[in-house]
PyMOL Python script that loads the backbone (N, CA, C, O; Angstrom):
from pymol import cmd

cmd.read_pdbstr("""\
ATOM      1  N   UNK A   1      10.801 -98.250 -17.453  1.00  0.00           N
ATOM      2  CA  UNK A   1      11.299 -98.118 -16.097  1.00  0.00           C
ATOM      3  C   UNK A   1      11.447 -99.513 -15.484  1.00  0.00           C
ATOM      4  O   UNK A   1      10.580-100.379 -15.596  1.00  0.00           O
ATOM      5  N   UNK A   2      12.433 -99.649 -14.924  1.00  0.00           N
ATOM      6  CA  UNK A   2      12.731-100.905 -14.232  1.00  0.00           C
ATOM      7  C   UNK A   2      11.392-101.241 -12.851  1.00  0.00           C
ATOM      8  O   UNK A   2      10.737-100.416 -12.212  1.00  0.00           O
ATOM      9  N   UNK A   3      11.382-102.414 -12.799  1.00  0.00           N
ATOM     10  CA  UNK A   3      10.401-102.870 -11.823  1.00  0.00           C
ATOM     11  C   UNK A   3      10.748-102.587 -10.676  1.00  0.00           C
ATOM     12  O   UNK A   3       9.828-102.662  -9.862  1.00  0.00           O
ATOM     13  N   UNK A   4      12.179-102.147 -10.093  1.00  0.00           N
ATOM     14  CA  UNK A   4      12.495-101.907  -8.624  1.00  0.00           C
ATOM     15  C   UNK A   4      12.290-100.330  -8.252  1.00  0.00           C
ATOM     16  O   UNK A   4      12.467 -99.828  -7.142  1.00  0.00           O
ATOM     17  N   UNK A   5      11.965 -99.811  -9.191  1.00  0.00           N
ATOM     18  CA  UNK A   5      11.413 -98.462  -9.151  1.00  0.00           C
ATOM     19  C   UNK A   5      10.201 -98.294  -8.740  1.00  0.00           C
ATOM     20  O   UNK A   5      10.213 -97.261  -8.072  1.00  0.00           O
ATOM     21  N   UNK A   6       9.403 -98.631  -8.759  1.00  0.00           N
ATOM     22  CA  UNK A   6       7.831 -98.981  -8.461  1.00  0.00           C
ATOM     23  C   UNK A   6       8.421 -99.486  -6.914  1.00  0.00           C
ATOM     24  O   UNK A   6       9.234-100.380  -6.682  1.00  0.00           O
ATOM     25  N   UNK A   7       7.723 -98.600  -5.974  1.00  0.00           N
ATOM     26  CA  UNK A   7       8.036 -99.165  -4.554  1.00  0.00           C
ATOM     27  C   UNK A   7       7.002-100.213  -4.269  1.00  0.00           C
ATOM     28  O   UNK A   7       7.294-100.899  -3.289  1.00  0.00           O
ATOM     29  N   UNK A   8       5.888-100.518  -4.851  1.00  0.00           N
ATOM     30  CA  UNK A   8       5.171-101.648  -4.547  1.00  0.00           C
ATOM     31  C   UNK A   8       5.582-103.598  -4.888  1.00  0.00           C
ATOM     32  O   UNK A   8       5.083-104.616  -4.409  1.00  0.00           O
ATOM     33  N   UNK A   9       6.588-103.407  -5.820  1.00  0.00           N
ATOM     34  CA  UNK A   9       7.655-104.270  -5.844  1.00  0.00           C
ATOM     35  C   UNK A   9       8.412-104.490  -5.272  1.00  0.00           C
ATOM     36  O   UNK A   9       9.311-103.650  -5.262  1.00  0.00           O
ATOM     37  N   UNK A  10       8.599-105.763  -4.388  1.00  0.00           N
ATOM     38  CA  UNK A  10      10.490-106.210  -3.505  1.00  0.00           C
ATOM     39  C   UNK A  10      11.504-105.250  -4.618  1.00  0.00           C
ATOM     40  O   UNK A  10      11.523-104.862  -5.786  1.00  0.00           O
ATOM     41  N   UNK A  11      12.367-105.184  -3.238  1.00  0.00           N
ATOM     42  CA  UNK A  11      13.844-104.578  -4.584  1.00  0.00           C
ATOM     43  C   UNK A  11      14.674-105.610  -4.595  1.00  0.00           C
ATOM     44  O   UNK A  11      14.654-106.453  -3.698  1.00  0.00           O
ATOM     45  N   UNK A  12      15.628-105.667  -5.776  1.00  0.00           N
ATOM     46  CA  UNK A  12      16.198-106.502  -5.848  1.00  0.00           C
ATOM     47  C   UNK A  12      17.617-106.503  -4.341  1.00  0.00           C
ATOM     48  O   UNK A  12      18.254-107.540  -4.157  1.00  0.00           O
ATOM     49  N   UNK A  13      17.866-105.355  -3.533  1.00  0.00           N
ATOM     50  CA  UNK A  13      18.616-105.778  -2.545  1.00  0.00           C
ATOM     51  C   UNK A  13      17.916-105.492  -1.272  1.00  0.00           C
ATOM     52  O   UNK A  13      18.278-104.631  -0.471  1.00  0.00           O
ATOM     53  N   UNK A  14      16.773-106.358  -1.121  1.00  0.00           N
ATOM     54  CA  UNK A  14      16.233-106.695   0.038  1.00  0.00           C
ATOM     55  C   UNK A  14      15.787-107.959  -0.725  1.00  0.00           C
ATOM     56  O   UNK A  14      15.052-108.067  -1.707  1.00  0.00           O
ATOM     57  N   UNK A  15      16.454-108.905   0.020  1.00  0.00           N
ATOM     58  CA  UNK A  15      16.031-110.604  -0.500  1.00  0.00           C
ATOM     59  C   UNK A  15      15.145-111.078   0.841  1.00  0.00           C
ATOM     60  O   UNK A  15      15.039-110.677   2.000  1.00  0.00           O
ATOM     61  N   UNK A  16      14.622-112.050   0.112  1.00  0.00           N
ATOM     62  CA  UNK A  16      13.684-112.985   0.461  1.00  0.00           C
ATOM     63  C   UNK A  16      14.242-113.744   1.832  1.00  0.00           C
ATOM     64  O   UNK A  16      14.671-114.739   1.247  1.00  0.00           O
ATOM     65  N   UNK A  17      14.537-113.992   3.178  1.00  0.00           N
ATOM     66  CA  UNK A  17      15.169-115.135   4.056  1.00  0.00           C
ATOM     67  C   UNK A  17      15.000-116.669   3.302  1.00  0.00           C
ATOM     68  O   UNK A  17      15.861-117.545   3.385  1.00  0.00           O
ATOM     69  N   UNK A  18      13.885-116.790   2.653  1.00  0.00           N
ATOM     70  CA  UNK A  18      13.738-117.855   1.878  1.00  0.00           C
ATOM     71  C   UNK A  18      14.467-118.568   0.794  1.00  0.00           C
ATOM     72  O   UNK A  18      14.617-119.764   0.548  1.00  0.00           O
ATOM     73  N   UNK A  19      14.866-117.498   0.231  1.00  0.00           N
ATOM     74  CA  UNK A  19      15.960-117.953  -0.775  1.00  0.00           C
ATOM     75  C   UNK A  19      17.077-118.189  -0.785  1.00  0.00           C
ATOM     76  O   UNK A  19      17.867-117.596  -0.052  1.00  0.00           O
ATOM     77  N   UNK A  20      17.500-119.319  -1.802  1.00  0.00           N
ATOM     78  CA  UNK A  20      18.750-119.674  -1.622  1.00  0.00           C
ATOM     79  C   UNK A  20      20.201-118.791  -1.713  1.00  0.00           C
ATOM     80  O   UNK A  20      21.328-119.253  -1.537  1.00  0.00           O
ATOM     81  N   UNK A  21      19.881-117.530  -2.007  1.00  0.00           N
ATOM     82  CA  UNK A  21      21.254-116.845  -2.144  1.00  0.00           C
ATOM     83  C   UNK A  21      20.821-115.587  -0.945  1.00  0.00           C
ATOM     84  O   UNK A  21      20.845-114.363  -1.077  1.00  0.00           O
ATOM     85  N   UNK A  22      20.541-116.189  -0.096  1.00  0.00           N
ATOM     86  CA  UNK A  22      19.584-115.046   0.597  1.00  0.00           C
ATOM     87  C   UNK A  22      21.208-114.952   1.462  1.00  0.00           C
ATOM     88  O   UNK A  22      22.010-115.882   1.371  1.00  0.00           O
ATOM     89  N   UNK A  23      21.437-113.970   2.099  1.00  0.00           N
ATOM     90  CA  UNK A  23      22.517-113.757   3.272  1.00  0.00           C
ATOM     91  C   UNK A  23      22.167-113.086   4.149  1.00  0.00           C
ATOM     92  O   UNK A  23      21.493-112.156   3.708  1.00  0.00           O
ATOM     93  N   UNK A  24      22.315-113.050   5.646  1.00  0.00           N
ATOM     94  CA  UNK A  24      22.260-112.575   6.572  1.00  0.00           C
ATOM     95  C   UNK A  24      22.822-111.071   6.451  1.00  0.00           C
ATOM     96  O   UNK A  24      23.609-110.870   5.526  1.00  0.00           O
ATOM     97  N   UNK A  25      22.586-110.298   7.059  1.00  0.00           N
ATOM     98  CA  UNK A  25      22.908-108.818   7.624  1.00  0.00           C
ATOM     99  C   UNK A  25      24.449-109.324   8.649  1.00  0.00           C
ATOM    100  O   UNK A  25      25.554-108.902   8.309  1.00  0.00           O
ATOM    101  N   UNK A  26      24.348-109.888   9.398  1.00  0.00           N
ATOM    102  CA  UNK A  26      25.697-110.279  10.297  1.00  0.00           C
ATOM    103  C   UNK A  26      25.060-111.279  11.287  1.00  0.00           C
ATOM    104  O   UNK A  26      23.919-111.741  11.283  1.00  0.00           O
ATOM    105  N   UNK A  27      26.217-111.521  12.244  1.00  0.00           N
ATOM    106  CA  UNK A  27      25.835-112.858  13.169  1.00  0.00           C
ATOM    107  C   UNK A  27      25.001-112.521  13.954  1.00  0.00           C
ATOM    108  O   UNK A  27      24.765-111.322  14.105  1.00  0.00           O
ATOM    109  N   UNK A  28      24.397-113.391  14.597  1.00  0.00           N
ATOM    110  CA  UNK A  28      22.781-113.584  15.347  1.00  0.00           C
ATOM    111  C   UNK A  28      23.662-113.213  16.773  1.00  0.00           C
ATOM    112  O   UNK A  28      23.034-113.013  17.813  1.00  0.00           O
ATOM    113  N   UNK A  29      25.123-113.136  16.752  1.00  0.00           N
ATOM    114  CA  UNK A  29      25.317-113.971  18.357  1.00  0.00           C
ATOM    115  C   UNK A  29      26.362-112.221  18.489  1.00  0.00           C
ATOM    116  O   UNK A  29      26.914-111.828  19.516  1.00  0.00           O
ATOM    117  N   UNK A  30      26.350-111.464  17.084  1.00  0.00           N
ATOM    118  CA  UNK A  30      27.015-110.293  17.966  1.00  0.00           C
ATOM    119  C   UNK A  30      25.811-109.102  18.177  1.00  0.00           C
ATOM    120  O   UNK A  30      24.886-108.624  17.521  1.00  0.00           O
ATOM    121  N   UNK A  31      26.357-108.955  19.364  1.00  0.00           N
ATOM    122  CA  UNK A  31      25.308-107.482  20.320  1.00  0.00           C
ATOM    123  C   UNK A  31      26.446-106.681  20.570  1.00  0.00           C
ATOM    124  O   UNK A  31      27.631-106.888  20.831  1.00  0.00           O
ATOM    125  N   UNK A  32      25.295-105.145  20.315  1.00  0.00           N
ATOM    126  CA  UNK A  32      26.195-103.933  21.237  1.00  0.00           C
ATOM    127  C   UNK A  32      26.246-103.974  22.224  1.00  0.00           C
ATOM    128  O   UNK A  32      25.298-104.175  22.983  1.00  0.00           O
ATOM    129  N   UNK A  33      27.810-103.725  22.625  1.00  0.00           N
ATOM    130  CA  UNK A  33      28.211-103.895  24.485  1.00  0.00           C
ATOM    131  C   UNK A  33      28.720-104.961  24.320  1.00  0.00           C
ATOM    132  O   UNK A  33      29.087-105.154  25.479  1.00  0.00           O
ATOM    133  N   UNK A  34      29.148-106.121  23.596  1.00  0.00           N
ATOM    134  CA  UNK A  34      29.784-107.058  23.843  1.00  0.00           C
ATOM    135  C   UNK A  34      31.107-107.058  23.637  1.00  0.00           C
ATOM    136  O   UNK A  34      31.620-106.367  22.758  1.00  0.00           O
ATOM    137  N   UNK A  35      31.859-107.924  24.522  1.00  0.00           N
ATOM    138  CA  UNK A  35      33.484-108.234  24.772  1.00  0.00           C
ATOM    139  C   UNK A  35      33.880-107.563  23.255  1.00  0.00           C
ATOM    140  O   UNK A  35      34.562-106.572  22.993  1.00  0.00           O
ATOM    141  N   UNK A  36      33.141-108.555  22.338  1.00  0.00           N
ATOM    142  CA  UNK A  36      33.802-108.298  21.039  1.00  0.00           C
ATOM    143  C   UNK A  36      33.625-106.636  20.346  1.00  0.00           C
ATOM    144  O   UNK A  36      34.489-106.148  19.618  1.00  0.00           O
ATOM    145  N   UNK A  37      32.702-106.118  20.628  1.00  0.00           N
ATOM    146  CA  UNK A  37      32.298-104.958  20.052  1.00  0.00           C
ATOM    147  C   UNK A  37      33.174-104.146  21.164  1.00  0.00           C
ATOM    148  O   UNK A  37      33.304-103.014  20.700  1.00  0.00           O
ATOM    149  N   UNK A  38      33.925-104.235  22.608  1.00  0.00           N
ATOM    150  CA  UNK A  38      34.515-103.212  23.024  1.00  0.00           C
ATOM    151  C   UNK A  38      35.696-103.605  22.903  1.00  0.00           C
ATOM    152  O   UNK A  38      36.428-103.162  23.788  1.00  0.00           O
ATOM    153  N   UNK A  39      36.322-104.441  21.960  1.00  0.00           N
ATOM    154  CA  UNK A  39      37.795-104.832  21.904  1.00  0.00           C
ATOM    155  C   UNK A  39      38.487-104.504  20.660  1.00  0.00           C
ATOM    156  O   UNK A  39      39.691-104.493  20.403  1.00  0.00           O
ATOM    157  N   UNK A  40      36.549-104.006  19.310  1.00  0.00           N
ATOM    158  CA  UNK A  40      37.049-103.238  18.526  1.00  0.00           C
ATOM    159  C   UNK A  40      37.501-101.955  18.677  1.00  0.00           C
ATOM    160  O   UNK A  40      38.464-101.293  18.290  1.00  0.00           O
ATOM    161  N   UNK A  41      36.235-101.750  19.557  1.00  0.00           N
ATOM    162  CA  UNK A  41      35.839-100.082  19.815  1.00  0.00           C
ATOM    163  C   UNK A  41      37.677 -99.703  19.977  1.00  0.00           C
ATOM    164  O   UNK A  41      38.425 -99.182  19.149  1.00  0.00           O
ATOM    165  N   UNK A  42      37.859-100.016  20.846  1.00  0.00           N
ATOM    166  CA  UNK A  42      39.935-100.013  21.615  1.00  0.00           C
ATOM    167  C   UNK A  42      40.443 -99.790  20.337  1.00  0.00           C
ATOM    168  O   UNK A  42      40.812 -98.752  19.788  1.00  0.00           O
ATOM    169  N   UNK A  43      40.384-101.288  19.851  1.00  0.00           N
ATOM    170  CA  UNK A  43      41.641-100.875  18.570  1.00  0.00           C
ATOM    171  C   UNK A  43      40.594 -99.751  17.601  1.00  0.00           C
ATOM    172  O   UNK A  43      40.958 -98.687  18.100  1.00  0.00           O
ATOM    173  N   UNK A  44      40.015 -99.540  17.019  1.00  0.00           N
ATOM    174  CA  UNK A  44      39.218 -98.455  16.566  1.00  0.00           C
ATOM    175  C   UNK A  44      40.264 -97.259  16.984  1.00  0.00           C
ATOM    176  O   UNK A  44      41.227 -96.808  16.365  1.00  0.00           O
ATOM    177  N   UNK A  45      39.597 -96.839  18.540  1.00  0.00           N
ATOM    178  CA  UNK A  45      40.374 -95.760  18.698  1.00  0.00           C
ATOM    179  C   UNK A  45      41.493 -95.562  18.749  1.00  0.00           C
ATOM    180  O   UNK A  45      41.974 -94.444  18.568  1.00  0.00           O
ATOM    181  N   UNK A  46      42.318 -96.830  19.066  1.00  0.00           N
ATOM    182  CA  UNK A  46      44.595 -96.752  19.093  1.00  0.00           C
ATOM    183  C   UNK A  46      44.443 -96.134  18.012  1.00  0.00           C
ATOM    184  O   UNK A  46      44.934 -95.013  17.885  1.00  0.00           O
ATOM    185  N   UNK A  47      43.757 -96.710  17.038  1.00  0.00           N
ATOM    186  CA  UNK A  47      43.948 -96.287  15.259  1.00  0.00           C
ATOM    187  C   UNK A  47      44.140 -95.358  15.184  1.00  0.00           C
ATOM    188  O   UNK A  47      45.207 -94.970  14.707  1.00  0.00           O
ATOM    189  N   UNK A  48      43.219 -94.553  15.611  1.00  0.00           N
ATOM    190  CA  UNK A  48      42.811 -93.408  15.390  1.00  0.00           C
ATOM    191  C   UNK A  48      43.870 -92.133  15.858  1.00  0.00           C
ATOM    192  O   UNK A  48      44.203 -91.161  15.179  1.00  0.00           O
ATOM    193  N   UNK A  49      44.289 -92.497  17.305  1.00  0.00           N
ATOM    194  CA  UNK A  49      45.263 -91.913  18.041  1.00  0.00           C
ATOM    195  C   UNK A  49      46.474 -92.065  17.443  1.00  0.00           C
ATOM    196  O   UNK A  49      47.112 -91.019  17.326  1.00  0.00           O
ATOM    197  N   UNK A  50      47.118 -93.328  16.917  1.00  0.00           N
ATOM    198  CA  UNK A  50      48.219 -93.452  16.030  1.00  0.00           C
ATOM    199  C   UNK A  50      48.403 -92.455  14.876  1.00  0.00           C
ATOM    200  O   UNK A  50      49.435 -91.962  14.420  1.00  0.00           O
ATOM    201  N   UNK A  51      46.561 -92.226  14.381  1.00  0.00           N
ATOM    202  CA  UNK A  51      47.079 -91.445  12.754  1.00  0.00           C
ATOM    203  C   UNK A  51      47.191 -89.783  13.295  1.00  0.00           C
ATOM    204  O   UNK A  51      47.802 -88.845  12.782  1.00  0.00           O
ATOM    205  N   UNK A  52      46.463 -89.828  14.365  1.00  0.00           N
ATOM    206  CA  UNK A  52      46.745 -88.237  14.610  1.00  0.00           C
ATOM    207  C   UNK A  52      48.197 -88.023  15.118  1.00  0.00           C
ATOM    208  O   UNK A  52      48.595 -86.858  15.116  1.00  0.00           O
ATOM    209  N   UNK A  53      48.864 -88.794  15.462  1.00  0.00           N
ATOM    210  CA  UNK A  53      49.924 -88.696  16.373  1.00  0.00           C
ATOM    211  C   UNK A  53      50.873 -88.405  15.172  1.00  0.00           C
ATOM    212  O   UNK A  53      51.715 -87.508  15.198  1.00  0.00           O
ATOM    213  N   UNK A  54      50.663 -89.243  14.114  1.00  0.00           N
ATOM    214  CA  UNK A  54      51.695 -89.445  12.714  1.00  0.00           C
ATOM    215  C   UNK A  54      51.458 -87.860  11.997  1.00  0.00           C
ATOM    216  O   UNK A  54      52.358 -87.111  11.616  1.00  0.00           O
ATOM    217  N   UNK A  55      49.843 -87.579  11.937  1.00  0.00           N
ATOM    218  CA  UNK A  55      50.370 -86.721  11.331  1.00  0.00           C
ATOM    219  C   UNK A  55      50.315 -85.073  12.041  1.00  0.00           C
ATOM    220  O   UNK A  55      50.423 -84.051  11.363  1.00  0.00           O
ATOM    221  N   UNK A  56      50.156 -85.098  13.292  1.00  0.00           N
ATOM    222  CA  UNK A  56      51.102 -84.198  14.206  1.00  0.00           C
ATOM    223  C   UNK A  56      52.745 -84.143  14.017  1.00  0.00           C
ATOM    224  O   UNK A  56      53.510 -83.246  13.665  1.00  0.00           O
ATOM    225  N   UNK A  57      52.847 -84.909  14.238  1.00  0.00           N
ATOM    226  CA  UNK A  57      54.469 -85.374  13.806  1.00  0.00           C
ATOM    227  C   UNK A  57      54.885 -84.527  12.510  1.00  0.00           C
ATOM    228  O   UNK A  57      55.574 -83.507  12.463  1.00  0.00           O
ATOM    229  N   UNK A  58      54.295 -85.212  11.511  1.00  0.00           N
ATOM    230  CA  UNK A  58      54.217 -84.732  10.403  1.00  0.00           C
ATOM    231  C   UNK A  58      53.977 -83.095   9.889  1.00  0.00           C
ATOM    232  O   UNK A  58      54.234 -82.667   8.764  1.00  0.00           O
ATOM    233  N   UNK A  59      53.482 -82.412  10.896  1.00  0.00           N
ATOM    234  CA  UNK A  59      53.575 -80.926  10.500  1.00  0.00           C
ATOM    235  C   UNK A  59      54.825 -80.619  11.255  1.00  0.00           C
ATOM    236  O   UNK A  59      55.454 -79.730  10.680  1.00  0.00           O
ATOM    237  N   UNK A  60      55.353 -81.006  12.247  1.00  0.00           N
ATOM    238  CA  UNK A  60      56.829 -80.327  12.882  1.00  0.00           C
ATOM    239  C   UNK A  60      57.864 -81.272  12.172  1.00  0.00           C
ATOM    240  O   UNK A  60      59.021 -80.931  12.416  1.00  0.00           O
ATOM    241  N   UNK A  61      57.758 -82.304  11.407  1.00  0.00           N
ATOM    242  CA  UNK A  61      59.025 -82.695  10.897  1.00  0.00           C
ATOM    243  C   UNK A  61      58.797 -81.589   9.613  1.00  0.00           C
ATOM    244  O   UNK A  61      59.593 -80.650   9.608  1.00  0.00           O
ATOM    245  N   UNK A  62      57.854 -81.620   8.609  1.00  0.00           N
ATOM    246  CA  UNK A  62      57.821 -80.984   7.121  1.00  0.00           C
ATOM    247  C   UNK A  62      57.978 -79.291   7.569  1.00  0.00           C
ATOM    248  O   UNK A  62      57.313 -78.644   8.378  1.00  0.00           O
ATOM    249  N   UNK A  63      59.034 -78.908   6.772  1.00  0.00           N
ATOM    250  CA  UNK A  63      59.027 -77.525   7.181  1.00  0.00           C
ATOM    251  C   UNK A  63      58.846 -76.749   5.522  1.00  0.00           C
ATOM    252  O   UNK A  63      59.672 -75.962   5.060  1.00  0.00           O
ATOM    253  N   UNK A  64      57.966 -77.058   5.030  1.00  0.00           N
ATOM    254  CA  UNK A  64      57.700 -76.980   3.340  1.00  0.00           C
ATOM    255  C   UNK A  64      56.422 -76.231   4.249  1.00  0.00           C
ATOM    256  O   UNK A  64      56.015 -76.940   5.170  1.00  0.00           O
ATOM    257  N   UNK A  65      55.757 -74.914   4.104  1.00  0.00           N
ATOM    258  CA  UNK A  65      54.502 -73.988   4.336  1.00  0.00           C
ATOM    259  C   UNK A  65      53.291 -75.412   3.670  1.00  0.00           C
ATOM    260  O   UNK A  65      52.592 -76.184   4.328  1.00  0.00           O
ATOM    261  N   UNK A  66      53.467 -75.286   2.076  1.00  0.00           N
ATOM    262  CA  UNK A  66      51.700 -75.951   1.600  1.00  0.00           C
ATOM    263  C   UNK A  66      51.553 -76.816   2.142  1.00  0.00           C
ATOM    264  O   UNK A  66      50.445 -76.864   2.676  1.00  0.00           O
ATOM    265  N   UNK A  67      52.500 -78.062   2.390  1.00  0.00           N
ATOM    266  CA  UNK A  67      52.185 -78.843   2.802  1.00  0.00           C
ATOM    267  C   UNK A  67      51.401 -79.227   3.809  1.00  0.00           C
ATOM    268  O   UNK A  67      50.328 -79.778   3.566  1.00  0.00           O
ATOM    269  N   UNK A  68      51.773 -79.019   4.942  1.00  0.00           N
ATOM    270  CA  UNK A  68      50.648 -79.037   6.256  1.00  0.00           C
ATOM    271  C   UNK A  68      49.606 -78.118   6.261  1.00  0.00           C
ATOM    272  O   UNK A  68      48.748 -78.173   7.141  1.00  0.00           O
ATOM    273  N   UNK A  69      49.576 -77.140   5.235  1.00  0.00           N
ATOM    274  CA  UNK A  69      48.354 -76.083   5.265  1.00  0.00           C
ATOM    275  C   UNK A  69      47.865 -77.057   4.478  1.00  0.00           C
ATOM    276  O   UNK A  69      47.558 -77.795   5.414  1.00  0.00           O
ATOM    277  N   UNK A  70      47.501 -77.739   3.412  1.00  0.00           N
ATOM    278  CA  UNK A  70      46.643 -78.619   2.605  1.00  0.00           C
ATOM    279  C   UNK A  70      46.460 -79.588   3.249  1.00  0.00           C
ATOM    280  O   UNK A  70      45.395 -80.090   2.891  1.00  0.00           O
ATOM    281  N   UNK A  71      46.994 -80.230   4.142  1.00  0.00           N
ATOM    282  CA  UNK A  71      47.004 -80.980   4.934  1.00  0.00           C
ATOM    283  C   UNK A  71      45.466 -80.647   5.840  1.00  0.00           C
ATOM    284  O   UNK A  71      44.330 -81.090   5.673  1.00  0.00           O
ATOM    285  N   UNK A  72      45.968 -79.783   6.722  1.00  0.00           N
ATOM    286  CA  UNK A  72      45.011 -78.907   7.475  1.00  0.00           C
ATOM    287  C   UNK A  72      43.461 -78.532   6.540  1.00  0.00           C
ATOM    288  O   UNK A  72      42.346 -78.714   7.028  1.00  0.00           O
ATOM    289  N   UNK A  73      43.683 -78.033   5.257  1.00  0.00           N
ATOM    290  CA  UNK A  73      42.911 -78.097   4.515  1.00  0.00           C
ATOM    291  C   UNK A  73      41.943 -79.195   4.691  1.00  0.00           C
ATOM    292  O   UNK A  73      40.756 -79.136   5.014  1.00  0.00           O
ATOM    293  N   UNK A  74      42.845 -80.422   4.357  1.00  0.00           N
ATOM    294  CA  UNK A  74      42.067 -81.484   3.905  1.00  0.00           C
ATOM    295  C   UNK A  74      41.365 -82.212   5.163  1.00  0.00           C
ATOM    296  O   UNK A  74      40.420 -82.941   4.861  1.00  0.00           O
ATOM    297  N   UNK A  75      41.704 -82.113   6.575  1.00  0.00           N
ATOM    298  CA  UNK A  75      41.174 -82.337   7.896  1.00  0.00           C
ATOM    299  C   UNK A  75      40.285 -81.440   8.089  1.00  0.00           C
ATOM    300  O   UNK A  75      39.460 -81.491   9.001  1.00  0.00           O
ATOM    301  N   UNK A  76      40.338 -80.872   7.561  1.00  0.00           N
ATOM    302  CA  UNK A  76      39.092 -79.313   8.018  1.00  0.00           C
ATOM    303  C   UNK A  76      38.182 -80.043   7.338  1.00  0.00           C
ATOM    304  O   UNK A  76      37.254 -80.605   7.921  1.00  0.00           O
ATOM    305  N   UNK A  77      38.373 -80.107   5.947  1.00  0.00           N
ATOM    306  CA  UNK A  77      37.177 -80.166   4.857  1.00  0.00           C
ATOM    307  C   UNK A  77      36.759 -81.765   5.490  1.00  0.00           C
ATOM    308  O   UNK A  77      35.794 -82.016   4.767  1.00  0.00           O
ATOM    309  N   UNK A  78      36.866 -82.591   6.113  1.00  0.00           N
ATOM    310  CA  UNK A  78      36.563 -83.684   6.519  1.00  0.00           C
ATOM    311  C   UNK A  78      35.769 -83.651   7.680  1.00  0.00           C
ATOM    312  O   UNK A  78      34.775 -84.332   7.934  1.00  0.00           O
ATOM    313  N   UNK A  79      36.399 -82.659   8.451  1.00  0.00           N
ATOM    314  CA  UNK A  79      35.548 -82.444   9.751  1.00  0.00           C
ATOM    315  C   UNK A  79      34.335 -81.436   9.404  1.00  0.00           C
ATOM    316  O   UNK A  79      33.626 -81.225  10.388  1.00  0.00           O
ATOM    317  N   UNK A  80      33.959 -80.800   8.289  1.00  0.00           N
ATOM    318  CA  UNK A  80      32.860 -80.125   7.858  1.00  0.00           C
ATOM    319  C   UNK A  80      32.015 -81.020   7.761  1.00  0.00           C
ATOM    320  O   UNK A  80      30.939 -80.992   8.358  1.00  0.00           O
ATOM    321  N   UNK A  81      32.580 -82.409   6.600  1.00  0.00           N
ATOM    322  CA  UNK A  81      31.473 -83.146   5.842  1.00  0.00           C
ATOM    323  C   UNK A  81      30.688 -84.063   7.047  1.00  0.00           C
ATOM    324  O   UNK A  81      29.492 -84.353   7.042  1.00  0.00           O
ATOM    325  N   UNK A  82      31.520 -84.373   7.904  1.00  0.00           N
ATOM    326  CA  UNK A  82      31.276 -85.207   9.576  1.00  0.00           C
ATOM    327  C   UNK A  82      30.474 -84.170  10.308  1.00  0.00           C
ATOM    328  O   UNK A  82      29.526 -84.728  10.860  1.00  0.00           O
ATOM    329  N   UNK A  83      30.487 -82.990  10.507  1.00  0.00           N
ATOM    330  CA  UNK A  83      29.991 -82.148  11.468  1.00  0.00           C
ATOM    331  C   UNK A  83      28.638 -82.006  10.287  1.00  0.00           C
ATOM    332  O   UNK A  83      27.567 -81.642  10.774  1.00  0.00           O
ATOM    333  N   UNK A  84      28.660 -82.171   9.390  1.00  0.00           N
ATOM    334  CA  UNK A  84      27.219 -81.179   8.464  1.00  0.00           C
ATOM    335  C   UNK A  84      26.490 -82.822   8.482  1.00  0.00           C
ATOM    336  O   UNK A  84      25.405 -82.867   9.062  1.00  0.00           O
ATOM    337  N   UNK A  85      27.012 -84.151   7.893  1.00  0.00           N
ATOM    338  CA  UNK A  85      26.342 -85.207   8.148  1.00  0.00           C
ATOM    339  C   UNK A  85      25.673 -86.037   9.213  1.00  0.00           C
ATOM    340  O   UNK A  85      24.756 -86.823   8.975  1.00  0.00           O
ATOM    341  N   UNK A  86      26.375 -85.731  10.828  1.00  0.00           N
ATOM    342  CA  UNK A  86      25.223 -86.015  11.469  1.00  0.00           C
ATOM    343  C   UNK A  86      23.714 -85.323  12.001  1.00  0.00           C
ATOM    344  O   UNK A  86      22.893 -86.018  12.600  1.00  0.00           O
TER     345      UNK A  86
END
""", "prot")
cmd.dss("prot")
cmd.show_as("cartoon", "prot")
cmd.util.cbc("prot")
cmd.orient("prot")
């Protein structure tokens, strides 16, 4: 059995701050609530509003039945795995 199995051993991806290949988690200087974190949040959500908009669109342009039902399918089965994971 490998040594990172044994929880009384460091694992190999939790490093040392000490070491030289050690890397930070992210910058010291970003916080939640900041300029920068609500200028993603924005574009985050345009995103988001853009893809629903496309593929709204997308069931009244396709006039093919499976298509937007698998479609629908596949948004359902997404909003299960999101609704059962938090």
């Amino acid at each position: 059995m490998k040594r990172w199995f044994d929880l009384k051993h460091p694992t190999p991806w939790h490093k040392n701050p000490e070491d030289d290949d050690y890397i930070p988690s992210g910058p010291e200087w970003y916080k939640k609530g900041s300029f920068h974190n609500k200028v993603g949040m924005w574009l985050m959500w345009i995103f988001f509003g853009i893809v629903i908009v496309q593929v709204l669109h997308a069931f009244t342009v396709v006039p093919f039945f499976p298509i937007p039902f698998t479609i629908l399918l596949g948004v359902g089965f997404i909003c299960y795995v999101a609704w059962r994971a938090t």
